[in-house]
N, C-alpha and C positions, 0 to 999 in steps of 0.2 A: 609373842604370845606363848608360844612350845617350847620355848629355853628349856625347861624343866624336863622336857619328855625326851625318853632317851630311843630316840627314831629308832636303832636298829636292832633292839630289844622288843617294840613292838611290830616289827616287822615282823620275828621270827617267831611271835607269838601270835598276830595274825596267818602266817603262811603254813602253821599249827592247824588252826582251824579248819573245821568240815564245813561245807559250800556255805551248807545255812545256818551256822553258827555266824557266819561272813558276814552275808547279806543279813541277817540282826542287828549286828556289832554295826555294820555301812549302814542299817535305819535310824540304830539309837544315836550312835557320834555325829551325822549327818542330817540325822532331822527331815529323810524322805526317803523316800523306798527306790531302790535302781531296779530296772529291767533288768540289767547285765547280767548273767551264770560269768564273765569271763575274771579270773579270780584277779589275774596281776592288775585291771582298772580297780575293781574295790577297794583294794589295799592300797595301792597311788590316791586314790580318794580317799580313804580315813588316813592314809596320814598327812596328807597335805591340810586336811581339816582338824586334824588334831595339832599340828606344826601351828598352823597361822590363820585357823578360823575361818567364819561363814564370810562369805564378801561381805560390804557394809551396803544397806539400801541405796545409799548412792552410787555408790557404783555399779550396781546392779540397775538403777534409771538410767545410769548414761551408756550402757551397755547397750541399753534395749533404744536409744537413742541412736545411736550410730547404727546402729540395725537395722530400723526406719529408715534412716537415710540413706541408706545402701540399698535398700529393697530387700532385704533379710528378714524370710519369718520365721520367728521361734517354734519351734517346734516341741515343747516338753518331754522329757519322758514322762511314765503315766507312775502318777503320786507324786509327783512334783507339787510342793504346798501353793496353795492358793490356785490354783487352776483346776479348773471342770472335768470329769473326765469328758474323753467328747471323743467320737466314731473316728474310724479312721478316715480321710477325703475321698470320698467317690472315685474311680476311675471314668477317665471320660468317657463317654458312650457311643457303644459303637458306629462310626457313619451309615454303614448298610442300615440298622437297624431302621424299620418305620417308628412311626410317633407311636406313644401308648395308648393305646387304645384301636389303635391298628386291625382286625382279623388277617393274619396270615389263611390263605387257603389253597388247597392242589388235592389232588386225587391222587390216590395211594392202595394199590390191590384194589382197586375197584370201590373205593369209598372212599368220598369227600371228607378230607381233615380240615376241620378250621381250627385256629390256635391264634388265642388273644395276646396282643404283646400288652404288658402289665407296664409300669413303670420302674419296679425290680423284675425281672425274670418275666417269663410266659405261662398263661396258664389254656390245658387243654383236658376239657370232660373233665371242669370244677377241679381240678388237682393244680397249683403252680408250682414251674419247674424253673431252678435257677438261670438256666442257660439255653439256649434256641438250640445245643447240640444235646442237652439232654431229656427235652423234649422230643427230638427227632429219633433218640437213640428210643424212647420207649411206644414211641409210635412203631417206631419200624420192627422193635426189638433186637437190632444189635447197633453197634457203635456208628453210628453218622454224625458227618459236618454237618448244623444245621444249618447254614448259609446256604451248602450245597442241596440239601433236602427240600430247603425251601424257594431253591434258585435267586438267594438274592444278591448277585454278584462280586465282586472281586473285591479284594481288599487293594486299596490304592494301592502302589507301591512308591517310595519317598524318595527322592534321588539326592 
């Protein structure tokens, strides 16, 4: 397909370019937008797409074929055609943690704190706070573990 194109004339006129003239030139010759700021993948990518083109839809089914059957999931970058944007994956949640809907409660300077575990983050006296440690920090007013704040014990440890 790229016989014509003379690779190391557009090399030196990509490695010319200012970052986001790059990643333009990587959306328009590539037909998707990269995440990547790292310059030397851009330029290995438009010229391998200028060299010898988009894969063919088949090969790209049998790609995602043998992926499947390995147990490999695709993971896109984001603007990658035809795919959704979509959240990143949760992280799993912590084991201490109680169920949502929980009240955490202890006594603290002489008054009873309760603090509601939400399904994201915690909330206490109507405000939610991302994290059980910074809920704890604004309760007590300076920096606490909230595990420890709220004694709820140890984080396994994995041998």
């Amino acid at each position: 397909m790229g016989d014509e194109i003379d690779i190391q004339s557009e090399q030196a006129r990509l490695q010319a370019m200012p970052m986001g003239e790059l990643r333009r030139e990587f959306e328009r010759v590539c037909a998707w937008r990269h995440s990547t700021n790292n310059r030397p993948t851009l330029i290995r990518r438009i010229l391998w797409h200028m060299r010898y083109g988009p894969l063919s839809e088949e090969v790209v089914r049998r790609a995602r074929e043998i992926a499947e059957q390995v147990l490999v999931r695709e993971i896109p970058p984001p603007g990658w055609p035809g795919v959704p944007e979509t959240l990143a994956p949760e992280p799993p949640r912590d084991p201490r943690l109680p169920m949502p809907g929980t009240t955490l409660a202890r006594e603290f300077r002489g008054e009873r704190v309760e603090v509601l575990v939400l399904e994201r983050g915690f909330e206490w006296r109507g405000e939610a706070y991302p994290s059980l440690s910074a809920v704890a920090t604004a309760i007590s007013g300076m920096h606490v573990n909230g595990f420890r704040f709220f004694w709820l014990g140890a984080k396994e440890k994995h041998a």
